[in-house]
N, C-alpha and C positions, 0 to 999 in steps of 0.2 A: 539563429541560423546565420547570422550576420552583425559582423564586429564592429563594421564600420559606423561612422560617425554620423550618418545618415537614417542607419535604423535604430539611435538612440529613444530612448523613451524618457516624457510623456512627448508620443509619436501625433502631433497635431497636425491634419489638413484643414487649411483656414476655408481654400477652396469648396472643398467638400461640406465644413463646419461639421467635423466630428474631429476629435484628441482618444488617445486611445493607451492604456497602460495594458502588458501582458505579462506572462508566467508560464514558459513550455517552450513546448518547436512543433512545430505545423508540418510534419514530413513530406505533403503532397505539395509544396506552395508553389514550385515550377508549375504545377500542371493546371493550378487555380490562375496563378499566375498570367498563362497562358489565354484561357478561358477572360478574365479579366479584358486583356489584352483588345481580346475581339471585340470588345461587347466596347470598347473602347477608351478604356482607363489607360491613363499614360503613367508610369514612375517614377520616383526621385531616389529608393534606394534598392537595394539587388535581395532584401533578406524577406523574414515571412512575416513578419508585423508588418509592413504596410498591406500587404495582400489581406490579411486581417482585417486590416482597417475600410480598406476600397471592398473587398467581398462584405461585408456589413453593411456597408452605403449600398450596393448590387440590388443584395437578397434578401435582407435583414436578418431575423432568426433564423430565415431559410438556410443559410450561411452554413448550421451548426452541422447538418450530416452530410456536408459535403467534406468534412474537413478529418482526417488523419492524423493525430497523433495527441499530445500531450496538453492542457492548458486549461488555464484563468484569465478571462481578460475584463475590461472593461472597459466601454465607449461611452462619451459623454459627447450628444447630442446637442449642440450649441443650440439653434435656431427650435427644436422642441426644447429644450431643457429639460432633457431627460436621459438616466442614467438608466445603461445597459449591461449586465452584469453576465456569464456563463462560467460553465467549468466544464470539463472534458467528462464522454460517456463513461468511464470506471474510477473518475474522480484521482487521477496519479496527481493529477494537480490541485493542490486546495484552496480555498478563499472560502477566509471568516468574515465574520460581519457581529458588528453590534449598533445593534438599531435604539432611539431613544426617541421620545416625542419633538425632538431640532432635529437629530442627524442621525443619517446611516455612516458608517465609517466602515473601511474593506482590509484587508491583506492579506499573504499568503502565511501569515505565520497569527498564533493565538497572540505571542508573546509581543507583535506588533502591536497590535489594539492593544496591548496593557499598558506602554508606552506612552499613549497616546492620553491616556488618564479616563475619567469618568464612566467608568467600570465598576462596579461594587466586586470586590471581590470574595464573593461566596457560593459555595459549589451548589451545583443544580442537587437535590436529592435522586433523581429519577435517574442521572447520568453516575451516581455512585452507585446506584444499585444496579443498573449496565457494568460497569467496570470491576466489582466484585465478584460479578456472576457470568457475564458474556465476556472472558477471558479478556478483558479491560477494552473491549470493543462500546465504542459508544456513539451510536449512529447517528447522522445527519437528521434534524438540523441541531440537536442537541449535543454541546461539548460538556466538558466538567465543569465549565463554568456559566451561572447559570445566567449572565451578562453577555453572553457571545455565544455565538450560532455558529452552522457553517453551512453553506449552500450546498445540499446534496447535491450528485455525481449525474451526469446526466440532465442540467436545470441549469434553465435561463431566469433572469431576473428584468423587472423593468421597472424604474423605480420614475414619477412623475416630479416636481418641482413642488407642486401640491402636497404629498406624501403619498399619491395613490400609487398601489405596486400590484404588478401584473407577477404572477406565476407558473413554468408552466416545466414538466418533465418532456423530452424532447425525444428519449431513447429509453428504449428498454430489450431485453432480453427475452425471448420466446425459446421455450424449447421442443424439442420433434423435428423431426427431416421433414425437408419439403416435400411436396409431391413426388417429383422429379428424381430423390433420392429414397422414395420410400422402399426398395429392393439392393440396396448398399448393403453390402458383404464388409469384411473387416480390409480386404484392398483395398474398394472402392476408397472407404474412410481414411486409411494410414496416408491414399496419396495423393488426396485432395487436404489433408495435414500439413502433409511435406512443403506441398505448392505452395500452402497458404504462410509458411512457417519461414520457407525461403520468400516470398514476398516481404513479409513484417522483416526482418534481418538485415535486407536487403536494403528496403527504403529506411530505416533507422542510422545509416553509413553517410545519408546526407550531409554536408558541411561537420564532415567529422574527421578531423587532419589525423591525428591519435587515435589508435582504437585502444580500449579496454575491455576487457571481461573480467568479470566479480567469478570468479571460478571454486566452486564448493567442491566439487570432484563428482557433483551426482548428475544426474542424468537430462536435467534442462540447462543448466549452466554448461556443460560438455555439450552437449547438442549447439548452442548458440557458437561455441566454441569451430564445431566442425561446420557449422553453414557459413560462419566468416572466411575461414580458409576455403570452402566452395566456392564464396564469391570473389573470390580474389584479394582479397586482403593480406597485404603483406605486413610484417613487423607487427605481428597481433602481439598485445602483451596480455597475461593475465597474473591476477593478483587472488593470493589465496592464503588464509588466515586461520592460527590454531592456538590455543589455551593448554595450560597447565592442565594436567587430569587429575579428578577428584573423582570421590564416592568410590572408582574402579569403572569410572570413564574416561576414555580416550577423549583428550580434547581438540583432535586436529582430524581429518579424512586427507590428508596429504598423500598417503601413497596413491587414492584416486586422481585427486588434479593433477599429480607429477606427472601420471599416466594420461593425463589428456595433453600436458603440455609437451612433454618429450614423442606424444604423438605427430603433434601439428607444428611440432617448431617453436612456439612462440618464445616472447623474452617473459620469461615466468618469474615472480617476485613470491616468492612467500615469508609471512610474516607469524613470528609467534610471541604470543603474549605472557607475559607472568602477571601471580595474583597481585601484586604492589602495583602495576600499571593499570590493571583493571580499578582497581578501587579509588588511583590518582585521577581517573579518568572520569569516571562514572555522573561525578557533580556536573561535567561539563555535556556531557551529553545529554546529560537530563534538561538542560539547559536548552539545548537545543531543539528538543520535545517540543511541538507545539500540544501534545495532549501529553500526558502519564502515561508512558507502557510498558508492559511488562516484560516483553517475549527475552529473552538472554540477548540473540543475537541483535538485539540494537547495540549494544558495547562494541559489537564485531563488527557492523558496518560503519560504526564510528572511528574505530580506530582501522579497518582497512580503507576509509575516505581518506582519511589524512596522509595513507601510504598511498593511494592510487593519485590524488590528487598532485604529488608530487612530478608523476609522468606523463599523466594526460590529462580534457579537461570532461571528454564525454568516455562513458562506460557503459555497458549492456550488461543487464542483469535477470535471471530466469526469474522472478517474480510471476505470480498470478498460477504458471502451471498445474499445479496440486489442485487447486480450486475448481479450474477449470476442468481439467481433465480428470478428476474423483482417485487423487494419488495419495488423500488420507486414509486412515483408516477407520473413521468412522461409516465412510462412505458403505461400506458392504451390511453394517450393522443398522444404518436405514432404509437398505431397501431391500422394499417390499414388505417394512414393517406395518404389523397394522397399526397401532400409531406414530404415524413419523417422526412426531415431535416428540414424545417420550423418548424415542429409541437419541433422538440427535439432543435432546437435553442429557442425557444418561451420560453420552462419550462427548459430550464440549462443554458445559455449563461448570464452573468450577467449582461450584458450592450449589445446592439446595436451601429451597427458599427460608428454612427451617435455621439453617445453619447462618445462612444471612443475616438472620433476625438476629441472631446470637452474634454476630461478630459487630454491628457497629451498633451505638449508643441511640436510646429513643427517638432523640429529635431528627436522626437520619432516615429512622426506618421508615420504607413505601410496602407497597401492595409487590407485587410477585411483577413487575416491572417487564425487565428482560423478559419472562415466561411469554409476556403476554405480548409483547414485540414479535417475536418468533412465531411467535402461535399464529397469528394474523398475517404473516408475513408468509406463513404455510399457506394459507387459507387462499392467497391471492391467486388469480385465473393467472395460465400461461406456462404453470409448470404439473402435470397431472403426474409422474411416477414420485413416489416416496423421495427418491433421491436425488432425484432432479428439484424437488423443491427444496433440499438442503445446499445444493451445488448452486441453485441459482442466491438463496439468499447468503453462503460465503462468497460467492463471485460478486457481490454486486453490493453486499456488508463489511461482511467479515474483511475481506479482501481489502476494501478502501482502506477502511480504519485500524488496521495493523500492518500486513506488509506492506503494502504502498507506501501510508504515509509513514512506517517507518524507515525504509528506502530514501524515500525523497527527503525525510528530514536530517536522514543521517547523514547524506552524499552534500547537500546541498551548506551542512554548515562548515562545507571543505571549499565552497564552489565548484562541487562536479556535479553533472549532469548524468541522471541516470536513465537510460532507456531503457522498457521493459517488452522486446516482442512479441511477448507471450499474451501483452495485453493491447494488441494492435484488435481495435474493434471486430476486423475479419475473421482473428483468430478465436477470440472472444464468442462471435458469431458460432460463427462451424463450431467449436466445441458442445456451445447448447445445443444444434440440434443431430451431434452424434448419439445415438440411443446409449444407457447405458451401458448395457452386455459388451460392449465394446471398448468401454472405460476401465470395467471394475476388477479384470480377469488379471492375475501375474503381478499382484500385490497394490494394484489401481495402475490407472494412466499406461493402459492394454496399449490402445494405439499409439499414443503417442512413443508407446517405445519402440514401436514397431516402425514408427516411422523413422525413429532416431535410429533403429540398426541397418540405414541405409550409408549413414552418416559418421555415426564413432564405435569403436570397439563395445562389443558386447561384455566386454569384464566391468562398464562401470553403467550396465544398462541390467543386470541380472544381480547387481549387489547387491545386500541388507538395506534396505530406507536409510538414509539418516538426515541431522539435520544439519543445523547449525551450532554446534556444539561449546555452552559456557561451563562445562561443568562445577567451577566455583559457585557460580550466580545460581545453580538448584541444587546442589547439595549443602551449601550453607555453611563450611564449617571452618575453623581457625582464624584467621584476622578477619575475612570475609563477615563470619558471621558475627564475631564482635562490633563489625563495625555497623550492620545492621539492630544488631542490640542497641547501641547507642543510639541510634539513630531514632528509632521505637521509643526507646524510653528516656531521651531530653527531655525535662517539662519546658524547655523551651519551643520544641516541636509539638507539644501536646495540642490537637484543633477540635479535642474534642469530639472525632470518629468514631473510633474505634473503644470497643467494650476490654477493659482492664483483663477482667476475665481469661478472654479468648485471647488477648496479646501474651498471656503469661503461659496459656496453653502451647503456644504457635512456641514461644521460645524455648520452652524447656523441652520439647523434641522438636524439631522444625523436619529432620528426617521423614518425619511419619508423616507429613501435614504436608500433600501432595494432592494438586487437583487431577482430576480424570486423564487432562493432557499433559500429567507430569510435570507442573509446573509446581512451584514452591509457594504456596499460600501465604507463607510470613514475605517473602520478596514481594509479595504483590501487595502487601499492605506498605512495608519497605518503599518500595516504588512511587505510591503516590506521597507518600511526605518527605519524601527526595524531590520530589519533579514539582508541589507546592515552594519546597523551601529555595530553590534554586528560581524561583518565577517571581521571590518575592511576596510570597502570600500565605 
């Protein structure tokens, strides 16, 4: 939040006897600031890392839910000698770790610890079988590698000089209306939505000289769109990004964002890719991966980072929406199933256990892994309708370990900062406890459209879903897909994964060989021995 030369980091108070490194922006830090102020702290620089640092010495872990927005930090505790570690409540922000019988070591990227050396580098089996199966989702604290960790989302760390380590989750997610909201009608909810929606927007503008918006043309990225121009923001730019079309897919949603831009004025950038930049590209991003993943549009936030980056250095992005507000479409097909997890295994899992077995080689194979992640993750108290327990565990899983960190890893290997209001705790909050019925109606995310048609044109609030559109990177075919042949069958790539068999299957139709959510089974094997061979390993 602050360039100057004062909020540099590692940010050390000899005074206080705490040093302190961070990873985010702290949107409330005037009003902690403030708070601070009274209680009688004096400051040396104007940004939100020292408020960080002085509200740790205040409150200690108390610190964590008073605080607003993005981050990873870590305090070292001179006079205890002891290391204090967090990450923000939906985890936008990461920190790995790899712990050994000398030393923990930290950072926000995987590919730093590897860097770093003394790491063995061999994959967890438990996190292969997450990423073959929970659409390459591989939950905290377990990464693909089975040397390094990551501190789930929501969780403090406290690590002694000794090596005793304290643990503790700090936030979590309830769902159901309060008392107080138990008679909420579908107004009451669209405009305690709006309020909460122009709040996160709103405070997200903090020390932010440029604005941008990641503009897809659908209905949370235009919404963000129209509550900027609400709040006064002038010279809004947005950036919006489209692919050659395959299979008899359109690769762009362009006439939607034209239509939000030429709404609101901005200075609108649109960018279109060809398949020769895609595939020039792709090593690098992978590169930039701190995990393996799959979804297409990491290519697209990769290569619209690089264009946004060029204009400004912070951007706002509809991330989390879908999740929170039940915009996919499995959501309707889990509730009120009688068993939820069957119905939410049937339309997310990308393979069956069966088929897992079959696709990687002996020494890989585990027990029904994933299955059994999810199943327990149903099981937990706090969310009681069918779909409320799948909402909560993509809001608070699925959610971190794919769009997030694919967001933040995309924007950040440009140096831009992405801000996601959709996952301002508040909003977060109110979404769980809006009842379903109020989610699922009008193709999912009922209210929240409801609340967006106060805001932008209803032509791009009543349109077909779509998404982020690669259509080379899932339909597979001509240089694309040679180049993943190659890629598959180097026996220099060969790590010994994957079953001969099933590799020969996947290639000789890869058409056919499409998981539940349309995703391209051969790319997902593709994918991780691109994001191994680019990491070095």
């Amino acid at each position: 939040m602050d360039l100057a030369e004062a909020s540099g980091q590692p940010m050390i108070d000899s005074d206080l006897g705490l040093s302190m490194v961070f990873n985010g922006a702290i949107y409330n830090y005037p009003e902690l600031r403030a708070e601070l102020e009274a209680l009688g702290y004096r400051f040396f620089s104007g940004g939100d890392t020292e408020v960080l640092l002085k509200g740790y010495h205040a409150w200690g872990e108390k610190l964590l839910p008073k605080l607003n927005g993005m981050f990873a930090f870590a305090v070292w505790e001179r006079d205890k000698q002891s290391l204090f570690i967090a990450r923000d409540r939906l985890g936008v922000k990461p920190l790995y770790l790899s712990r050994t019988g000398e030393r923990l070591r930290f950072a926000s990227s995987l590919p730093a610890l590897l860097q770093g050396g003394d790491i063995a580098k061999t994959l967890d089996a438990v996190a292969l079988n997450h990423y073959l199966n929970f659409h390459a989702v591989v939950p905290a604290p377990r990464t693909i590698l089975a040397g390094v960790e990551k501190l789930p989302p929501a969780t403090w760390m406290r690590i002694d000089a000794d090596g005793k380590i304290e643990q503790k989750t700090w936030w979590t997610l309830q769902f159901g209306p309060q008392d107080d909201e138990a008679g909420y009608g579908l107004e009451e909810w669209r405009e305690q939505v709006l309020d909460t929606m122009r709040e996160a927007v709103a405070i997200r503008q903090r020390a932010a000289v440029d604005v941008g918006v990641l503009l897809s043309g659908g209905v949370d990225s235009s919404m963000l769109v129209g509550l900027l121009r609400e709040a006064g923001v002038e010279n809004l730019l947005t950036f919006s990004i489209g692919f050659q079309d395959a299979g008899g897919e359109r690769g762009d949603e362009f006439q939607y964002s034209d239509l939000i831009a030429q709404r609101f004025a901005t200075r609108h950038h649109q960018l279109r890719i060809g398949e020769h930049e895609i595939l020039d590209q792709l090593p690098q991003a992978f590169r930039a991966m701190s995990e393996p993943m799959v979804s297409h549009d990491c290519i697209a936030f990769y290569l619209l980072s690089r264009e946004v980056a060029k204009h400004c250095k912070v951007v706002q992005s509809g991330q989390g929406a879908d999740e929170l507000f039940a915009g996919y479409h499995w959501y309707p097909q889990v509730d009120g199933a009688k068993d939820a997890f069957a119905a939410y295994r049937a339309a997310f899992f990308d393979r069956e256990h069966d088929e897992y077995a079959a696709c990687v080689q002996p020494a890989w194979l585990t027990g029904d892994m994933a299955g059994e992640f999810v199943r327990e993750h149903f099981a937990m108290p706090g969310a009681d309708a069918a779909v409320d327990k799948a909402l909560r565990l993509d809001s608070t899983v699925m959610l971190v370990d794919d769009p997030v960190k694919r967001v933040d890893n995309m924007t950040m290997a440009w140096g831009l900062e992405a801000r996601t209001p959709f996952l301002d705790y508040r909003v977060a909050e109110l979404s769980a406890r809006i009842p379903a019925q109020f989610k699922l109606p009008d193709g999912g995310k009922h209210v929240l459209k409801e609340a967006a048609r106060k805001v932008i044109p209803s032509e791009v609030i009543d349109r077909p879903k779509g998404y982020f559109p690669v259509p080379g990177l899932k339909h597979l075919e001509g240089a694309t897909l040679g180049w993943v042949r190659d890629l598959l069958l180097d026996p220099s790539q060969d790590r010994g994964l994957f079953n001969p068999t099933m590799l020969d299957q996947l290639l000789t139709n890869p058409q056919s060989q499409l998981t539940p959510l349309r995703g391209s089974k051969l790319w997902q094997l593709a994918a991780l021995n691109l994001w191994l061979s680019e990491q070095g390993l």
